[in-house]
C-alpha positions in Angstrom: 0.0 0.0 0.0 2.8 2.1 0.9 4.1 1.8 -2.7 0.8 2.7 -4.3 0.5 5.3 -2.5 3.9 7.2 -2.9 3.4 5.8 -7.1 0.5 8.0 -6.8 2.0 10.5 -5.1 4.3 10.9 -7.4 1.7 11.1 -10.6 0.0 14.0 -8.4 3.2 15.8 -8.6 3.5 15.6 -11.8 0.4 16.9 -12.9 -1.3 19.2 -10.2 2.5 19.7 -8.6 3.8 22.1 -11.6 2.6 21.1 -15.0 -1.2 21.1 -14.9 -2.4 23.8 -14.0 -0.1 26.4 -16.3 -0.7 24.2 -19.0 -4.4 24.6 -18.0 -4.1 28.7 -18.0 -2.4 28.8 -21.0 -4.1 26.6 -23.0 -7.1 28.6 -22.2 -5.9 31.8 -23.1 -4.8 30.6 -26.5 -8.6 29.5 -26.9 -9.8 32.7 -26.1 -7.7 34.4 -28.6 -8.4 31.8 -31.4 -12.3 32.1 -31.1 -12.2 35.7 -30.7 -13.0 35.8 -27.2 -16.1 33.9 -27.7 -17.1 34.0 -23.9 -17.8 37.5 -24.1 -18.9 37.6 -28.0 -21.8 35.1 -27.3 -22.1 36.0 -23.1 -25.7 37.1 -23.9 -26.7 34.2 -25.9 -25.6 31.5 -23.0 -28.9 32.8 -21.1 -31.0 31.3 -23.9 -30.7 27.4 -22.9 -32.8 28.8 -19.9 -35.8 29.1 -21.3 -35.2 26.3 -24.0 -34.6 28.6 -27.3 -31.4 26.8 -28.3 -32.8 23.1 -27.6 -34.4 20.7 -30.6 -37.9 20.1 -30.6 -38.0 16.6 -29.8 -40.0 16.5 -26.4 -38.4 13.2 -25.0 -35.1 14.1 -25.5 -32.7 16.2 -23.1 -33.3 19.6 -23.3 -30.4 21.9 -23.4 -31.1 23.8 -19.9 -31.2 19.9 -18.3 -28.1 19.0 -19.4 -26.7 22.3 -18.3 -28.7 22.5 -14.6 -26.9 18.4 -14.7 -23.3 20.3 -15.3 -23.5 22.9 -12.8 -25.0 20.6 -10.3 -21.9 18.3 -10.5 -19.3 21.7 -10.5 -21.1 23.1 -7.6 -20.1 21.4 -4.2 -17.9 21.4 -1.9 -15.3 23.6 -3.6 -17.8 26.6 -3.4 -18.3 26.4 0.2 -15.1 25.2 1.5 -12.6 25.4 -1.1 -13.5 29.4 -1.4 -12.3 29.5 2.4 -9.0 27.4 1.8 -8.3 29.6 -1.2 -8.7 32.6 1.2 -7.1 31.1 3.9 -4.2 30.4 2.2 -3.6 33.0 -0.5 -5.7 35.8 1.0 -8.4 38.1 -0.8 -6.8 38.4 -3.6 -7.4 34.9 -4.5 -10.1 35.6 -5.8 -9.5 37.8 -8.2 -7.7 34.6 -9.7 -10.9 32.5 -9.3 -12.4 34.9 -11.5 -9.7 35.2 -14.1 -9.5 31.5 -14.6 -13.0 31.3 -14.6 -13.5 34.0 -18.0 -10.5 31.6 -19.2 -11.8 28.2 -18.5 -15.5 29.6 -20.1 -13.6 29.4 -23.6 -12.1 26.2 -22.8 -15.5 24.7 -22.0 -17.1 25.9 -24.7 -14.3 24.0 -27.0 -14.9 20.5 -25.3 -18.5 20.4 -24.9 -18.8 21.5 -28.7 -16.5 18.7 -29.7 -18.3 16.1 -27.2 -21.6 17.5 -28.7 -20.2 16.7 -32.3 -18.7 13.6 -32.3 -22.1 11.8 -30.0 -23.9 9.0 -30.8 -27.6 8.3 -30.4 -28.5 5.3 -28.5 -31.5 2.5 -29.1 -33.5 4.3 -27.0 -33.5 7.7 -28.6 -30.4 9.1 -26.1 -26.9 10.0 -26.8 -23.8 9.4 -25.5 -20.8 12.0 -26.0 -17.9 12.9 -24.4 -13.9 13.1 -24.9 -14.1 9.6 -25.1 -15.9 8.9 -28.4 -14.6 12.7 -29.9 -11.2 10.9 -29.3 -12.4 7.8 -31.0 -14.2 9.5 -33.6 -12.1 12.6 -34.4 -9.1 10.9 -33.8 -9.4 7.6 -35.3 -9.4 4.4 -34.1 -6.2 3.9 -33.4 -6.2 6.5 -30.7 -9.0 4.4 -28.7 -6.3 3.6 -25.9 -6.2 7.0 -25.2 -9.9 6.9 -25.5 -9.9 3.6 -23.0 -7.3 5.3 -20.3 -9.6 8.3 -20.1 -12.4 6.1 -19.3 -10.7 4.5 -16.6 -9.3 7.7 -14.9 -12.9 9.4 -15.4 -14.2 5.9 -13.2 -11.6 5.5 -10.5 -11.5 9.3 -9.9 -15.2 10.8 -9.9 -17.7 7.3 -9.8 -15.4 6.1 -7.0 -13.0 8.3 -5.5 -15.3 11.5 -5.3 -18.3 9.5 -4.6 -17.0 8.7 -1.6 -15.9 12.3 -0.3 -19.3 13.4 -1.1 -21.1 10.6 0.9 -18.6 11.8 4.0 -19.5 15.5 3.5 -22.9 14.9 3.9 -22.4 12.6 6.6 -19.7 14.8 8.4 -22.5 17.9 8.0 -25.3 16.2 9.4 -23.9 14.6 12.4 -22.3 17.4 13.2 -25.0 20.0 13.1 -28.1 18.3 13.7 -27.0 15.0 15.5 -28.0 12.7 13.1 -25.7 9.0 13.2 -23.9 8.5 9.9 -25.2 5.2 9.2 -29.3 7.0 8.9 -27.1 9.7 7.0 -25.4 6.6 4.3 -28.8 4.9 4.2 -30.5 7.8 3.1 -28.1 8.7 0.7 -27.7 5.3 -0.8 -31.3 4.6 -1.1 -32.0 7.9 -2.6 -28.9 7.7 -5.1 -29.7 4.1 -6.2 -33.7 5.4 -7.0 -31.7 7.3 -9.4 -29.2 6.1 -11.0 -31.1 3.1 -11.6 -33.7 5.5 -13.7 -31.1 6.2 -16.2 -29.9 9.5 -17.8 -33.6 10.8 -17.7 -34.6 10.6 -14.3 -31.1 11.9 -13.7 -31.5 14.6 -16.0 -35.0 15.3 -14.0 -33.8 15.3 -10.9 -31.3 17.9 -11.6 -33.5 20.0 -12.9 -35.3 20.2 -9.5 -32.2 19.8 -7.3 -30.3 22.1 -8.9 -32.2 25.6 -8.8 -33.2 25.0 -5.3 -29.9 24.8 -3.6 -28.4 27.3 -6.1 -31.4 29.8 -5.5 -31.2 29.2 -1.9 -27.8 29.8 -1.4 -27.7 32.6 -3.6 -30.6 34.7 -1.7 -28.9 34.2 1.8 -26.0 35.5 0.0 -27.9 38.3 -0.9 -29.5 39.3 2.7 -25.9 39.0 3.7 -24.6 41.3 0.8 -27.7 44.0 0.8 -27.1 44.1 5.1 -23.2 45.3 4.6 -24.0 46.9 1.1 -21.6 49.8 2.4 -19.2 47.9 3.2 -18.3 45.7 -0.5 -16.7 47.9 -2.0 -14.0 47.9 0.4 -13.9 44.1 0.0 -14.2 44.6 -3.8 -10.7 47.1 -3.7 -9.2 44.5 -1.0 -9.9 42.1 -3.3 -8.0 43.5 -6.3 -5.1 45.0 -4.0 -4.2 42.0 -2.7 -4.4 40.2 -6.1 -1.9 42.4 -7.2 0.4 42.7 -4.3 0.0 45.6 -3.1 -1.5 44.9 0.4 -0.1 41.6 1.4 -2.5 39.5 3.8 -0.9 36.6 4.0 2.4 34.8 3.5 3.5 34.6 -0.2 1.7 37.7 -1.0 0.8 37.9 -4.7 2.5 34.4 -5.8 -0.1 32.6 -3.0 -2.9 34.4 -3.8 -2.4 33.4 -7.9 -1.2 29.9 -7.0 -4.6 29.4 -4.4 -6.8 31.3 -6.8 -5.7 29.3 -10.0 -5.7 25.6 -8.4 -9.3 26.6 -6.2 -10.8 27.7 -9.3 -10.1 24.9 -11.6 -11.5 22.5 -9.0 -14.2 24.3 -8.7 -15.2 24.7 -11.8 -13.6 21.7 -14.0 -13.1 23.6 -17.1 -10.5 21.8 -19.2 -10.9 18.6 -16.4 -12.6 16.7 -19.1 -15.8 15.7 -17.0 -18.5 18.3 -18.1 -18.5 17.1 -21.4 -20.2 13.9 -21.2 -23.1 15.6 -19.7 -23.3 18.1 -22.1 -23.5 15.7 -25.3 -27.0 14.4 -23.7 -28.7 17.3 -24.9 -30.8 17.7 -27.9 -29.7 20.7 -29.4 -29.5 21.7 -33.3 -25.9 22.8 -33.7 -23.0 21.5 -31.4 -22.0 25.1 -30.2 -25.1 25.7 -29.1 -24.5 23.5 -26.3 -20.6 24.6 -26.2 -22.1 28.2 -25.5 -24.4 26.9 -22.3 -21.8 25.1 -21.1 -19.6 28.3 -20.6 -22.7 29.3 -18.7 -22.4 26.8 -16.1 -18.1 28.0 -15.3 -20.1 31.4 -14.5 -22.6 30.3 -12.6 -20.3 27.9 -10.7 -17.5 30.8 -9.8 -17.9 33.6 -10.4 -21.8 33.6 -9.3 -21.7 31.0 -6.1 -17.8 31.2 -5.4 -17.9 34.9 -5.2 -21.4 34.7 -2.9 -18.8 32.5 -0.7 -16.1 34.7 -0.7 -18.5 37.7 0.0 -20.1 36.1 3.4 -16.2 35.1 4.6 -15.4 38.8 3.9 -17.7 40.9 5.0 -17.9 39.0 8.4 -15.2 39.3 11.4 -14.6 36.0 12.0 -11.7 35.4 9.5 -8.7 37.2 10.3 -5.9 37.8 7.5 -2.6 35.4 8.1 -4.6 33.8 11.4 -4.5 29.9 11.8 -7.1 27.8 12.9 -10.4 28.5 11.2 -10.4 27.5 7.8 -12.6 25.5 5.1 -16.3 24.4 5.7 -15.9 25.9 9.4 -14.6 29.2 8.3 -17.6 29.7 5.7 -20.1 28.4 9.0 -19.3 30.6 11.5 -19.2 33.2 8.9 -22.6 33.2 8.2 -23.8 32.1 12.2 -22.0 35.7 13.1 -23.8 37.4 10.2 -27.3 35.9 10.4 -27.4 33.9 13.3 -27.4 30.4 14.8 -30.0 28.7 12.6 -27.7 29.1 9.3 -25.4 26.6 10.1 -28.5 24.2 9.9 -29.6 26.0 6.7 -25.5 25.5 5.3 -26.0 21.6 6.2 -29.3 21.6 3.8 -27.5 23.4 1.1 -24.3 21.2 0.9 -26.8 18.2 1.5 -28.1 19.1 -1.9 -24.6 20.1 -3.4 -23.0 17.3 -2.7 -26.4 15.0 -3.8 -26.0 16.5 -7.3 -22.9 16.2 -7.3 -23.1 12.2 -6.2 -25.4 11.7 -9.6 -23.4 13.7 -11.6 -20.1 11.7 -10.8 -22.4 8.3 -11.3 -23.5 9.2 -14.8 -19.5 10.4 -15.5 -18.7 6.7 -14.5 -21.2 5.5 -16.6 -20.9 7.1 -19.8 -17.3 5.6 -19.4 -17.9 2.1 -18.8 -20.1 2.1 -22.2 -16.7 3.3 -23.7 -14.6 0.3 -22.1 -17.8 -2.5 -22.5 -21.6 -2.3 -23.9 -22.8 -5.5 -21.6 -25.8 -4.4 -19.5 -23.7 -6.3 -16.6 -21.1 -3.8 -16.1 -23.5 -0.8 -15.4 -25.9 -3.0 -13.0 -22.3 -3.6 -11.4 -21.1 -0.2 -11.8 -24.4 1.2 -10.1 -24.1 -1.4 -7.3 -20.2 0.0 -6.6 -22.0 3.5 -6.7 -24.1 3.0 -3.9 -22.0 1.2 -1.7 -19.0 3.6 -1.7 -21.1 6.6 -0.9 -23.2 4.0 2.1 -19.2 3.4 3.1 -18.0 6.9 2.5 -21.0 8.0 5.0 -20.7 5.7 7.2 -16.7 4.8 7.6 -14.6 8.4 7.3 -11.6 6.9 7.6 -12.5 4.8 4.8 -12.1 7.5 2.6 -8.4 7.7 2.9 -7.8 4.4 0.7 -9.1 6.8 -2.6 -6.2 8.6 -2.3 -5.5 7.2 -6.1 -8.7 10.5 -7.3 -6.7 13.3 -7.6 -3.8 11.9 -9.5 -6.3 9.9 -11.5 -7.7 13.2 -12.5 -4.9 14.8 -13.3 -3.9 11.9 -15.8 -7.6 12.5 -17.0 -6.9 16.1 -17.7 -3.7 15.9 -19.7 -5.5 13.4 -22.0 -8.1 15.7 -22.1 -6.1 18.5 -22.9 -3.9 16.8 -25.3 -7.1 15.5 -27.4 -8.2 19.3 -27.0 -5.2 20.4 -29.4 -5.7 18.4 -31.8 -8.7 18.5 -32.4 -9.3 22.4 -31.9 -8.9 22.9 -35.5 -12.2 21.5 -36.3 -13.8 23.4 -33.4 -13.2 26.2 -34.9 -14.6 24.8 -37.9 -17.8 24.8 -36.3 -17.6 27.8 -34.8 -17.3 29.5 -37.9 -19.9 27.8 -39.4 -22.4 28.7 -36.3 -21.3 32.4 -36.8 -21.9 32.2 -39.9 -25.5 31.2 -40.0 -26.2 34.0 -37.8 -24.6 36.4 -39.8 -27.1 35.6 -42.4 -29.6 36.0 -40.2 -30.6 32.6 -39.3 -31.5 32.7 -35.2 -31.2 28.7 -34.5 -28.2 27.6 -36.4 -28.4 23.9 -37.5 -25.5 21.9 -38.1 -25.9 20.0 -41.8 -23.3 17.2 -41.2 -23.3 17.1 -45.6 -20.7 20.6 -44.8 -18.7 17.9 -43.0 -18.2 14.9 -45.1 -14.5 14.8 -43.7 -15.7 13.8 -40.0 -16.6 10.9 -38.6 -20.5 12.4 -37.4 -23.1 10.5 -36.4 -26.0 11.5 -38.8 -28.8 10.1 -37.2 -28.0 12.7 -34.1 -28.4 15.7 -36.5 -31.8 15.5 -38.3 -33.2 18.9 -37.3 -34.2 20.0 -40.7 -33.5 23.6 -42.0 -32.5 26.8 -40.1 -34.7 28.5 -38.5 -34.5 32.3 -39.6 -35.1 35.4 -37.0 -38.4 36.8 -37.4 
């Protein structure tokens, strides 16, 4: 075990330690520049998935605001409650100024691989697709990349079906024993029950059950967010030019100065919000849509709602309150964001904050299942293997409730995820060329005024596309 461990150790090292994440930043900024800054050029549009504008008209399908309430319900957790108060904790303020920058980055990079996953799905028996780097790999690349295809699938199972899984079942565990007294093992039986109802429903009742889950917690925690924000209006801008003074070094609150508050920003806000990661993108290839960057565009959506909606929120409530203290030691993570809001509203919030990451990390727990699953159907179509798969599920988040200490033998999830994201990343190059063959395709439909761009896969005879997916007949022109 000891080897494992220090073998995996090692792989962390060498992708979170020093390569990753710059290669993550740059990467992103060179996809910006290529598509013409197409998260601001088309920031307007991303709203339209909301009301359904962008989605196909097939009513059993999954509508482009499902598949998007699905994505931000798996990048919304933990990471905006207590990874916001690490990142302050540790690099100050000013880190989050560099949550923000790397979210407007990683909305670019988003848009890329959910466009590609989008492009390169299949439709299923059933009606469904399947996407994700997986099959873009497989089917932009060519067969003989499947390997690549085949060690992404693995990573994307051992780090967010299992690994992750299991942190989420001890969050919500860890939350409700400690706040409300309720014994882990009601906690895990609740959980599993709950989970296995569905997962064993399949990508619809997933995709359903995000669609309720999803605006509740995010509504909820946004509004208290909001009392907290309109009660200290006076105060935020202070915070505001704290915020950017420390990002820039010149007020230093804690050790490292400007150097820990990029390094903390940069690695809190790609956890966060998982642009580039690789995972978002087999969610986003479920959705019915009528031209692949249609979805690519929503998906940036979900980086914004994710950081620089909810983690600033966060960051807001730690703040404007008086219970962290610049360079002090002792109060950090979930605890710091806690008594944060018990010493702005009162006692009863830490019950409310034990609802909210309840439903976070529930999302979040479906989210990761489906990720694992799209990926087994990469590695094997037998039936078996998902029955097994959703059976694995649900016991590692009953043992990830009920046994914390269990949770140290996944200690394989972040280096599993960091393999996951060079592949990613590496498929992301080479096939960015024929993103932005979309992309000029979709801008040029509008440009001739047609509102709903449709993707005719005949302007594409070059790529390996799955015409049965993209039957939505002519474009629809504005009115």
């Amino acid at each position: 075990m000891g080897l494992l461990e220090s073998l995996f150790g090692l792989i962390g090292d060498l992708t979170w330690g020093w390569a990753l994440i710059p290669l993550l930043v740059v990467f992103g900024l060179f996809i910006t520049v290529l598509t013409g800054f197409v998260q601001f050029r088309f920031f307007i549009r991303m709203f339209r998935s909301l009301t359904g504008a962008d989605t196909a008209d097939d009513p059993n399908g999954i509508s482009s605001r499902e598949a998007l309430l699905l994505s931000v319900g798996g990048r919304v957790g933990g990471g905006n409650i207590a990874g916001v108060a690490v990142a302050i904790t540790l690099g100050g303020p000013g880190a989050v100024f560099w949550m923000w920058a790397i979210a407007l980055v990683g909305m670019a990079t988003s848009l890329v691989e959910c466009t590609l996953a989008q492009l390169f799905k299949r439709r299923e028996p059933d009606g469904m697709f399947r996407g994700g780097p997986a099959r873009a790999i497989i089917h932009g690349l060519g067969n003989d990349f499947r390997w690549l295809a085949v060690l992404y699938a693995v990573c994307l199972i051992a780090s967010f079906a299992i690994g992750f899984n299991a942190f989420q079942g001890n969050t919500v565990a860890g939350a409700a024993q400690d706040s409300l007294g309720v014994p882990r093992l009601w906690t895990g039986g609740v959980l599993a029950v709950v989970a296995g109802f569905i997962v064993f429903g399949g990508i619809h009742r997933i995709a359903k059950a995000a669609d309720v889950v999803v605006p509740i917690m995010a509504v909820a925690y946004l509004a208290m967010a909001a009392v907290i924000i309109l009660l200290n209006l006076f105060s935020v801008p202070g915070v505001l030019w704290d915020i950017v003074t420390n990002a820039f070094g010149f007020q230093e609150a804690v050790g490292g100065g400007m150097g820990a508050a990029i390094a903390q920003g940069l690695r809190r806000g790609l956890f966060s919000n998982e642009a580039g990661l690789g995972s978002a993108p087999n969610v986003a290839a479920t959705a019915d849509v009528r031209h692949p960057v249609a979805q690519g565009i929503t998906q940036s959506l979900s980086v914004f709602i994710d950081t620089i909606m909810i983690c600033t929120c966060t960051a807001l409530v730690i703040l404007l309150g008086d219970v962290y203290v610049p360079g002090a030691e002792g109060v950090d993570g979930v605890v710091l964001t806690q008594q944060s809001l018990v010493s702005h509203l009162g006692g009863w919030t830490q019950y409310f904050l034990t609802f909210i990451i309840s439903l976070f990390a529930f999302s979040s727990i479906i989210y990761n299942y489906y990720l694992g699953e799209n990926a087994m159907t990469v590695i094997t179509e037998k039936p078996v293997a998902l029955i097994g798969l959703r059976l694995v599920v649900i016991g590692i988040v009953f043992l990830g409730a009920t046994a914390p200490a269990a949770t140290s033998v996944f200690f394989f999830s972040d280096p599993m995820m960091g393999i996951l994201a060079v592949v990613n990343l590496v498929a992301l190059m080479m096939l960015l060329p024929t993103c932005l063959r979309l992309l000029r395709d979709f801008k040029a439909q509008l440009a001739a005024g047609v509102d709903r761009p449709v993707l005719n896969p005949d302007d594409f005879p070059d790529l390996d596309i799955d015409r049965t997916a993209w039957t939505h007949g002519a474009p629809v022109a504005r009115a």
